[in-house]
N, CA and C atoms as an extended XYZ file, in Angstrom:
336
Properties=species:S:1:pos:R:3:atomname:S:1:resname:S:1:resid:I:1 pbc="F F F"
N         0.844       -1.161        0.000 N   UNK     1
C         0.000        0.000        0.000 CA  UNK     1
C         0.894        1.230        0.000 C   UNK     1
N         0.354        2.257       -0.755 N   UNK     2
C         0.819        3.980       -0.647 CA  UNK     2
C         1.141        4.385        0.453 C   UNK     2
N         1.641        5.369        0.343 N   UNK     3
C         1.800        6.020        1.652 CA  UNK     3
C         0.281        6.833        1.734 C   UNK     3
N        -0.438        7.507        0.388 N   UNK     4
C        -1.455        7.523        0.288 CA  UNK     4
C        -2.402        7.197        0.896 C   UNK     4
N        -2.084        5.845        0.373 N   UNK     5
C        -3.926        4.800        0.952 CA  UNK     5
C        -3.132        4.602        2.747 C   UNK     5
N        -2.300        4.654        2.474 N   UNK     6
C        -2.412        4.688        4.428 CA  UNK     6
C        -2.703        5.919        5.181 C   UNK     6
N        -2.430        7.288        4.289 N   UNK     7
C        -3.436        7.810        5.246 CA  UNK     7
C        -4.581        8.463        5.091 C   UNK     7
N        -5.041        8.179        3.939 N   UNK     8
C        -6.648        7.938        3.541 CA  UNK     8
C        -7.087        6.999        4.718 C   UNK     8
N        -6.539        6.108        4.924 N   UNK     9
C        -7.457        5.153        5.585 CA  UNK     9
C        -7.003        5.656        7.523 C   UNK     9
N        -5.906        6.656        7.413 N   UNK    10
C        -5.965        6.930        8.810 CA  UNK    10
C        -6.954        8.058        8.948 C   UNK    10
N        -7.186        8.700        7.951 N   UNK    11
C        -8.420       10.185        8.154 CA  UNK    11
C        -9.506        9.422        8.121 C   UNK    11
N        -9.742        8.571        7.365 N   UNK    12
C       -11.187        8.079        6.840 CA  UNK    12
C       -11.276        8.355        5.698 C   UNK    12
N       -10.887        9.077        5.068 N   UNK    13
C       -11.797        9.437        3.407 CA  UNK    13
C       -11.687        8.022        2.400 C   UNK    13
N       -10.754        6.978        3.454 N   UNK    14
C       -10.468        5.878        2.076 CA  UNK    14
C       -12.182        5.037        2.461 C   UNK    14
N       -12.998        4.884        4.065 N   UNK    15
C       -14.208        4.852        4.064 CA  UNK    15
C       -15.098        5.133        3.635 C   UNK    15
N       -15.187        6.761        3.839 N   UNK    16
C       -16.319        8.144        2.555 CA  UNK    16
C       -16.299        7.798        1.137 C   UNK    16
N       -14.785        7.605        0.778 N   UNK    17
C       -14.975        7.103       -0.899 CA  UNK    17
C       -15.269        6.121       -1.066 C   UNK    17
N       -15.115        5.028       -0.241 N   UNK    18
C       -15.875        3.359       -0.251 CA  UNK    18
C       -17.347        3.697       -0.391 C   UNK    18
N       -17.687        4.066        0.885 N   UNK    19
C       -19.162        4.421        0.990 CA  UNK    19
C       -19.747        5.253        0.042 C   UNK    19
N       -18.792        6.172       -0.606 N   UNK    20
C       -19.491        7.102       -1.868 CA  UNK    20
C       -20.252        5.584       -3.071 C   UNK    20
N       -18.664        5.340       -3.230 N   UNK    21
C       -19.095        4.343       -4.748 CA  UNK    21
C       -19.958        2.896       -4.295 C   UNK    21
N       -19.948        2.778       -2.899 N   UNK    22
C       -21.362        2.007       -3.028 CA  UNK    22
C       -22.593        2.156       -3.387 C   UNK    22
N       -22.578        3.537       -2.606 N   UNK    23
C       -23.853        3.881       -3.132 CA  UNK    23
C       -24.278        4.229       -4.382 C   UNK    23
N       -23.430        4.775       -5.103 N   UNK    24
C       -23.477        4.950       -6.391 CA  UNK    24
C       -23.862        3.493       -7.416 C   UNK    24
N       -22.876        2.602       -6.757 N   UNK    25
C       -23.210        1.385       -7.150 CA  UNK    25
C       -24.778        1.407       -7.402 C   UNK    25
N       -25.072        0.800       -6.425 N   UNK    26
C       -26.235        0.912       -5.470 CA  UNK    26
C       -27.641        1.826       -6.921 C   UNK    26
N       -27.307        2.711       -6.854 N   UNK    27
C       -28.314        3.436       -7.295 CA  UNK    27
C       -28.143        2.968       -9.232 C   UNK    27
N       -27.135        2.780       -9.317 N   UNK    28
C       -26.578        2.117      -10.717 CA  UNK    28
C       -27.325        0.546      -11.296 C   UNK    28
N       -26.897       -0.010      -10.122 N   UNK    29
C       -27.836       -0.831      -10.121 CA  UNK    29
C       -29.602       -0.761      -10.313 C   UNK    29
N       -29.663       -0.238       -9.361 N   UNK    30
C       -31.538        0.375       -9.694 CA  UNK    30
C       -31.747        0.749      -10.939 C   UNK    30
N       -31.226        1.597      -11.095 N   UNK    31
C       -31.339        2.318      -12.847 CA  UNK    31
C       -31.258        0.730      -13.583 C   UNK    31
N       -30.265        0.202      -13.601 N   UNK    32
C       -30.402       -0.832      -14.358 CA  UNK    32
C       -31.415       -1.718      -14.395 C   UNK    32
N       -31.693       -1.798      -13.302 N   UNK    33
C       -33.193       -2.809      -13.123 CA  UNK    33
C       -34.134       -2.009      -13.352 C   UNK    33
N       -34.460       -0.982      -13.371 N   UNK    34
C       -35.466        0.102      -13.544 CA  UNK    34
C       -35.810       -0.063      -15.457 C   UNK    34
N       -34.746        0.186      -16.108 N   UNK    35
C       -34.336        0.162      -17.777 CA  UNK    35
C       -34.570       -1.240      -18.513 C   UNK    35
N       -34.159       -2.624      -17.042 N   UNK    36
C       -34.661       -3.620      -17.676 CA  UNK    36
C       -35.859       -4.294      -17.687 C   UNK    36
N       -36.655       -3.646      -16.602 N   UNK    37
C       -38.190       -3.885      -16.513 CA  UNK    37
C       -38.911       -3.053      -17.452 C   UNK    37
N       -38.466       -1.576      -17.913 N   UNK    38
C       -39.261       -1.139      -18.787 CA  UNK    38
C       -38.818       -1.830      -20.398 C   UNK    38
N       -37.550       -2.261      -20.260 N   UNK    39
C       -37.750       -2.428      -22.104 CA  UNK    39
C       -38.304       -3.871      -21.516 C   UNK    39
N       -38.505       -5.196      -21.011 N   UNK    40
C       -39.172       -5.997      -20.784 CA  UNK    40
C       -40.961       -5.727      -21.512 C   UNK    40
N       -41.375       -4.582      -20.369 N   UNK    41
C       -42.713       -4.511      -20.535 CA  UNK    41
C       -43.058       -4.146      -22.325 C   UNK    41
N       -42.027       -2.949      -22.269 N   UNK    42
C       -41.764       -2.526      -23.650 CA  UNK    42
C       -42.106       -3.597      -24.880 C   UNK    42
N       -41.399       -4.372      -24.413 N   UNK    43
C       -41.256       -5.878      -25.571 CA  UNK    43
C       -42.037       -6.736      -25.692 C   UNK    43
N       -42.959       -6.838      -24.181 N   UNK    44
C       -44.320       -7.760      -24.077 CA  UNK    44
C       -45.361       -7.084      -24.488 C   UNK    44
N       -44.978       -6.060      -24.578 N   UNK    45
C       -46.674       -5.441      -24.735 CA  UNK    45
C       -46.787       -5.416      -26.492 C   UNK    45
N       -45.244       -4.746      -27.256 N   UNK    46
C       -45.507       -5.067      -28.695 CA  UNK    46
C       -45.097       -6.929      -29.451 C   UNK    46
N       -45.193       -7.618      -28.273 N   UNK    47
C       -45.076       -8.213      -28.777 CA  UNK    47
C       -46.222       -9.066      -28.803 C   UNK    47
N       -47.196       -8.917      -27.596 N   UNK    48
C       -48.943       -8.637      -27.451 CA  UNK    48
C       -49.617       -8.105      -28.519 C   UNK    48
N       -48.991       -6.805      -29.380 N   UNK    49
C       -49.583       -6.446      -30.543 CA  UNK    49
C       -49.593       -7.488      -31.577 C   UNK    49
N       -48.051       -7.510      -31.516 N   UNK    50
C       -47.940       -8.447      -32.972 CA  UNK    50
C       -48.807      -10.155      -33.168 C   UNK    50
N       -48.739      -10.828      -31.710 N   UNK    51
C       -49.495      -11.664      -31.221 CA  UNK    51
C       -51.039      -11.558      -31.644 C   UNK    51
N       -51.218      -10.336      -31.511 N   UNK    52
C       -52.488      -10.218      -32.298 CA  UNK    52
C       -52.824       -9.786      -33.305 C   UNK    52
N       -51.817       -9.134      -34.221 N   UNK    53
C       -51.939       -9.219      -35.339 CA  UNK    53
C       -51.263      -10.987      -36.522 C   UNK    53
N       -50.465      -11.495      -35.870 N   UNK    54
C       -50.820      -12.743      -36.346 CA  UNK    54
C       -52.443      -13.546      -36.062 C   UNK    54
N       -52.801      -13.510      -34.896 N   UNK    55
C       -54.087      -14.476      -34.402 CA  UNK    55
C       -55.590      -14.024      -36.023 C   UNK    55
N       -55.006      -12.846      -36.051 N   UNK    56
C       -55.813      -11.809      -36.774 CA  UNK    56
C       -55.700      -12.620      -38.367 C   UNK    56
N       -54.447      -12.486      -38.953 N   UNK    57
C       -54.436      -12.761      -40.057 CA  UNK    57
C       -54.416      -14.508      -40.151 C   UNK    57
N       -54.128      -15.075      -38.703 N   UNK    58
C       -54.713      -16.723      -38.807 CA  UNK    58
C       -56.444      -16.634      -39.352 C   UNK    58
N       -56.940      -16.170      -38.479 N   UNK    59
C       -58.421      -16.166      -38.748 CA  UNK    59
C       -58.936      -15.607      -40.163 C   UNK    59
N       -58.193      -14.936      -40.677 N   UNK    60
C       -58.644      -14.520      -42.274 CA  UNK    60
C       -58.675      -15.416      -43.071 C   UNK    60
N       -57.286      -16.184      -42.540 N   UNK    61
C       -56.423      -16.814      -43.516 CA  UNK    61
C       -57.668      -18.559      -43.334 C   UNK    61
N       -58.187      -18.561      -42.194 N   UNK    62
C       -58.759      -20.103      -42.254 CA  UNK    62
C       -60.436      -19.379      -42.815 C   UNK    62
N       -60.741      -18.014      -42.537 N   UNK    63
C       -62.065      -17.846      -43.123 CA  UNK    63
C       -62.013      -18.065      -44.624 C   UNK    63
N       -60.672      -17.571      -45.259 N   UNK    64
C       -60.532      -17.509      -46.972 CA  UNK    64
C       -60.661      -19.292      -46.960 C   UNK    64
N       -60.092      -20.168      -46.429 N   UNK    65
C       -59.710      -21.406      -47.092 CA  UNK    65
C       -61.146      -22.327      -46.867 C   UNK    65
N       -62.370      -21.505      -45.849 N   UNK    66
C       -63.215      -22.234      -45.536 CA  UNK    66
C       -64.017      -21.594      -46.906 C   UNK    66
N       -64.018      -20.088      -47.237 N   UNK    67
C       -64.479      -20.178      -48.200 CA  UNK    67
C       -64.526      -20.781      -49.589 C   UNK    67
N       -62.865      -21.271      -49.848 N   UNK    68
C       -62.340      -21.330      -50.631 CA  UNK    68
C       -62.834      -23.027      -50.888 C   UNK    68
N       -62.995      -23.598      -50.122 N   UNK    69
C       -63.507      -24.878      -49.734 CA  UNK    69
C       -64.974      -25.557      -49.608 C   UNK    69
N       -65.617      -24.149      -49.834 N   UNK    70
C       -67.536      -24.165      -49.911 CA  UNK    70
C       -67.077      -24.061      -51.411 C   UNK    70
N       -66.477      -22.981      -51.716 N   UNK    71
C       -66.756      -23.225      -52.969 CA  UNK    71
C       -66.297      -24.267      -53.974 C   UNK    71
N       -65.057      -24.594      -53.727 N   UNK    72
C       -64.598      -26.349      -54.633 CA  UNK    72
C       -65.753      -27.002      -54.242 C   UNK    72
N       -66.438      -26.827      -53.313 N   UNK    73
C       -67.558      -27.722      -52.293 CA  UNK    73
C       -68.880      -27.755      -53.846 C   UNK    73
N       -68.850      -26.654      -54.132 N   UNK    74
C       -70.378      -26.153      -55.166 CA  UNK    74
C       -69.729      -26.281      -55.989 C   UNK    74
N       -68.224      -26.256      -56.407 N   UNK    75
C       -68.150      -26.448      -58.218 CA  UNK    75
C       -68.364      -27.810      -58.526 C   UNK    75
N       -67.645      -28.963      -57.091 N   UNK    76
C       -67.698      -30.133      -57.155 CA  UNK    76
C       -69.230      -30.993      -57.711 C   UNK    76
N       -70.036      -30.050      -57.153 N   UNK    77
C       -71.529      -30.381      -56.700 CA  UNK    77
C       -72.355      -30.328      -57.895 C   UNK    77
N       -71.504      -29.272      -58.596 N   UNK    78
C       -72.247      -28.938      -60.270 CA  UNK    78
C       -71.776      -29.510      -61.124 C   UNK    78
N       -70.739      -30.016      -60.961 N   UNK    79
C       -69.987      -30.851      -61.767 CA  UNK    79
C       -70.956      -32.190      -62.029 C   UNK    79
N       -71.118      -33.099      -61.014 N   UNK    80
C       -71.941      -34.081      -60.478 CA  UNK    80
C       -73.161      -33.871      -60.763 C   UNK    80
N       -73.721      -32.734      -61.394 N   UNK    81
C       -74.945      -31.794      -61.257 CA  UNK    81
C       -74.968      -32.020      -62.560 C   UNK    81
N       -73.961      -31.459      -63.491 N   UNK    82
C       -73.821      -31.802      -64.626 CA  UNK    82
C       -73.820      -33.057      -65.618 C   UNK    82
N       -73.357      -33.955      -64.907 N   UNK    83
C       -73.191      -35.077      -65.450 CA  UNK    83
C       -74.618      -35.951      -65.397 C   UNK    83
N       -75.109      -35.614      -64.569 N   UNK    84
C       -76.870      -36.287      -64.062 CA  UNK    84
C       -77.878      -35.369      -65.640 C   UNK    84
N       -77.325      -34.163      -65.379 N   UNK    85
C       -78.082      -33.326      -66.540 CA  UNK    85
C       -77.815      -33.887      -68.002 C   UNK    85
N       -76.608      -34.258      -68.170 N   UNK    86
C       -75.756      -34.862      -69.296 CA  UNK    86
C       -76.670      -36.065      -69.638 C   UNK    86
N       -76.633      -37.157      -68.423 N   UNK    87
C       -77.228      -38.258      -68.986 CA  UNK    87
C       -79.106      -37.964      -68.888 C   UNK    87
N       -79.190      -37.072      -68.340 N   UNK    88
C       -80.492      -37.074      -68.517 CA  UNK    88
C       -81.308      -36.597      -70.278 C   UNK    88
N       -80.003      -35.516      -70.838 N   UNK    89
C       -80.463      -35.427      -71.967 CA  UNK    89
C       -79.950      -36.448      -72.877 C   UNK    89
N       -79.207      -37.257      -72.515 N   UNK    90
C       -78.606      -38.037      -73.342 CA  UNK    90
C       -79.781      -39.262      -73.660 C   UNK    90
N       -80.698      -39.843      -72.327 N   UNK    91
C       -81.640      -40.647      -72.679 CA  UNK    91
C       -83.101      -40.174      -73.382 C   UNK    91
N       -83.148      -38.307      -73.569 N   UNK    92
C       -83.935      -38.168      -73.918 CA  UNK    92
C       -84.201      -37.547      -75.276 C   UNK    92
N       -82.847      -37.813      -75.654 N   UNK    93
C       -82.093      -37.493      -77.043 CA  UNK    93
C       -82.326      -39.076      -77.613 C   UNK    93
N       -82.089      -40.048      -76.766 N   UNK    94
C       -82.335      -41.363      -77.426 CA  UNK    94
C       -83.950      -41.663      -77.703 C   UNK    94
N       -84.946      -41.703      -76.704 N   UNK    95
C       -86.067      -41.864      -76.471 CA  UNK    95
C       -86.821      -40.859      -77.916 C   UNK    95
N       -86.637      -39.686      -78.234 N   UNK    96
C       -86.822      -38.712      -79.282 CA  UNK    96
C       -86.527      -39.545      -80.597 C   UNK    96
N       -85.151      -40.174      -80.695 N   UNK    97
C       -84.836      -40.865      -81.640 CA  UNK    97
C       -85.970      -42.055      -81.513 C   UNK    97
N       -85.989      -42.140      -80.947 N   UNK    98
C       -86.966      -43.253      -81.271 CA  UNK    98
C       -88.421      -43.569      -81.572 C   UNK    98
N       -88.857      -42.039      -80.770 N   UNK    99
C       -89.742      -42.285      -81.134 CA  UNK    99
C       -90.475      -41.531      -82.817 C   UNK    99
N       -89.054      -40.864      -83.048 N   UNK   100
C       -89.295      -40.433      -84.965 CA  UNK   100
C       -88.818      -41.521      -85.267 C   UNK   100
N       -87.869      -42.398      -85.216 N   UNK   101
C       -88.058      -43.601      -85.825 CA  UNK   101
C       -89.354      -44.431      -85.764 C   UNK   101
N       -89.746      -44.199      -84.842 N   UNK   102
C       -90.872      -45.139      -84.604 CA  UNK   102
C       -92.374      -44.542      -86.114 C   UNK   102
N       -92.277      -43.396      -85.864 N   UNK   103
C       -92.846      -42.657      -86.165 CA  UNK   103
C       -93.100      -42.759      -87.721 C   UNK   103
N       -91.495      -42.785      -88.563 N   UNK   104
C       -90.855      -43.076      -89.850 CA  UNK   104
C       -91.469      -44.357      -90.062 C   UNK   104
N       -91.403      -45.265      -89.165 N   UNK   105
C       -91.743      -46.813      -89.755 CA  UNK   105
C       -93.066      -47.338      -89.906 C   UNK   105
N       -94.136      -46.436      -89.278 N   UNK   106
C       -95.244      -46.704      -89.158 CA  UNK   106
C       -95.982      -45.931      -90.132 C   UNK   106
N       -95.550      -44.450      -90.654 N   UNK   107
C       -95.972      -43.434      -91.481 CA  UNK   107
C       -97.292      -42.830      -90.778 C   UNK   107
N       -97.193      -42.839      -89.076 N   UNK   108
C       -98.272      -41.767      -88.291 CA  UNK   108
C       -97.780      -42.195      -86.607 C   UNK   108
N       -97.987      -41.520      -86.670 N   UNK   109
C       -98.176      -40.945      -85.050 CA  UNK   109
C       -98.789      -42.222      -84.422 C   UNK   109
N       -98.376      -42.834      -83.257 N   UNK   110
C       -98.704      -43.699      -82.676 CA  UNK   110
C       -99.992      -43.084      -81.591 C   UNK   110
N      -101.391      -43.762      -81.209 N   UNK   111
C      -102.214      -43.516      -80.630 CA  UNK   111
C      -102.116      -43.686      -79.238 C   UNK   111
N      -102.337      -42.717      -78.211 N   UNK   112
C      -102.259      -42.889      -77.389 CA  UNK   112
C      -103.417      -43.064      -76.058 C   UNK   112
């Protein structure tokens, strides 16, 4: 040790300056915990936003695919819709044929 720090520490001031920079510490500390609870909250709360702006665009995103899914639902349906219509004119495209053939072979109109 100094000749200094020995008689700092015989007045006291090498105590006062201990005790200064504790406290300083001390209050350094606080600040720090003070700065890390606010950017904390800071970060939960936008990150609470963004949380809900995903939940947000989930729910669009499953309303579009439910729509999107009624409707393959009705093209499917007309499709199937179609094909019933298809054969329905198809037997009555035959039945027609037949009955002008019928019609041709007899030379009148069948009585009904």
């Amino acid at each position: 040790m100094s000749d200094k720090g020995i008689w700092d520490r015989l007045t006291g001031s090498h105590q006062k300056t201990r005790a200064k920079n504790e406290i300083e510490t001390q209050k350094c500390h606080l600040r720090d915990q003070n700065e890390k609870g606010n950017l904390i909250s800071n970060q939960l709360a936008e990150r609470g936003k963004l949380q809900d702006q995903f939940q947000q665009l989930r729910d669009k995103q499953t309303d579009e695919r439910k729509d999107l899914f009624s409707d393959m639902d009705q093209q499917y349906k007309n499709i199937e819709r179609q094909e019933e219509i298809r054969e329905l004119y198809e037997q009555e495209t035959l039945r027609s044929q037949q009955t002008i053939s019928n019609n041709d072979s007899m030379g009148h109109e069948p009585e009904m």
